[in-house]
N, C-alpha and C positions, 0 to 999 in steps of 0.2 A: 431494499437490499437486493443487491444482481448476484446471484451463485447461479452454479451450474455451466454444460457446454450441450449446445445446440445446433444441430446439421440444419443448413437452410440452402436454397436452392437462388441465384438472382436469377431475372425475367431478363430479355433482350436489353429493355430500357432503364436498366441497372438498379431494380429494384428489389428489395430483400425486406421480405417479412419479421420483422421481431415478435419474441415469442411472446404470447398472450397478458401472461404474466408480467411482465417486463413493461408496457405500454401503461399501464397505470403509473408506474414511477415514470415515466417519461413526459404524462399530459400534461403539463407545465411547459413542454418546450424541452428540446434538447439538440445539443450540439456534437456535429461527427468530423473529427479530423483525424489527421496522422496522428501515429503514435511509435513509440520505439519497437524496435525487432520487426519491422515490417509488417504491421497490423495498421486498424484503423482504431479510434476509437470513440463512446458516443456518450457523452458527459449528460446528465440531469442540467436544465439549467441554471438549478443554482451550486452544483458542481463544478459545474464550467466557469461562472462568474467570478468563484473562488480562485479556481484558479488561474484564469483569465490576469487577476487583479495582482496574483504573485509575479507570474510573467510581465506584466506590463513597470511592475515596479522595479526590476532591477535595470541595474545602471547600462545605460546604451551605451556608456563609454569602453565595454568591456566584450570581447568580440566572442564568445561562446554566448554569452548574455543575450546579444543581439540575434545570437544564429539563432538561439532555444526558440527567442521572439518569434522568428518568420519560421519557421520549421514548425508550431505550433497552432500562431494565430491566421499567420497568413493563408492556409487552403483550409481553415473551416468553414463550414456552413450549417445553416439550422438547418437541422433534417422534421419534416414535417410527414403528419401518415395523411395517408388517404384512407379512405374507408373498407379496407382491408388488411388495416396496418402494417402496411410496408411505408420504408422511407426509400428515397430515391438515393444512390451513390455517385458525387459526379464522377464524371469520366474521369476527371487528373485524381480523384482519392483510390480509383477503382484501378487504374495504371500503377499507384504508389507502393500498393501491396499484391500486384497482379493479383487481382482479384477476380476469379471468372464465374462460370455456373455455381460452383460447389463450395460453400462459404460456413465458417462454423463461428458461432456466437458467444463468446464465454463469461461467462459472469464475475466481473471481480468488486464485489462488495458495492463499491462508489462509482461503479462505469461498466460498463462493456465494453469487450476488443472483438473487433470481427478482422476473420482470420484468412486467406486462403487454404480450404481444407489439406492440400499439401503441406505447404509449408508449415500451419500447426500441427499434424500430425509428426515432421519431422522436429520442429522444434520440443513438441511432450514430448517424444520419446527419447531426446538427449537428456532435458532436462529431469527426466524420471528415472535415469540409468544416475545423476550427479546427485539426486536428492539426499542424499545423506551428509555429501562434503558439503551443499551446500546450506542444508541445516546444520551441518559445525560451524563454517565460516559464520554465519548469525548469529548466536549463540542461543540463549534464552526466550522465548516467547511469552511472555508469562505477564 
């Protein structure tokens, strides 16, 4: 399980350490692509697979269908560690979310989003000022 948010620093050669704890649920292999709100994100791989397997099922005939396709499958890559567990970010993932020095990791149960720390700083703090409408709009948790 991924919880928590994490400040990480990338190297010239657009590599970013994950946190310690985090690399055991990863040894199996994982995958880092786009993701919505302009994050990345880095699936376990049998996370990815899942949903990999959803994506590839819906109908091509159907043209948000298709975009979701390439908008998801097309710029992934398996992100591999070196032996100071960092993965490397390519350059078109690290363009996608202008992603520079200052990068924050966050934990969302079944994945990770890495963030530009601007940009998720400004994004929590919208969404932490709407927290309550937007726990109305949902309803129940439970």
């Amino acid at each position: 399980m991924f919880i928590g948010e994490y400040n990480h620093s990338l190297d010239d050669k657009g590599r970013l350490a994950i946190p310690a704890k985090f690399r055991q649920l990863l040894k199996t292999g994982s995958v880092v692509t786009k993701g919505l709100d302009d994050c990345l994100v880095i699936y376990p791989k049998k996370e990815w697979d899942k949903l990999a397997e959803k994506i590839s099922a819906l109908p091509f005939n159907k043209t948000n269908d298709r975009s979701l396709a390439r908008f998801i499958l097309a710029g992934a890559t398996e992100a591999d560690f070196d032996n100071q567990g960092r993965i490397t970010i390519p350059d078109h993932l690290r363009k996608f979310c202008s992603l520079n020095k200052k990068a924050v990791i966050a934990g969302l149960y079944n994945r990770l989003e890495i963030w530009n720390e601007t940009s998720w700083n400004l994004y929590k703090a919208k969404t932490e000022k709407q927290s309550n409408q937007i726990a109305e709009a949902l309803g129940e948790i439970n």
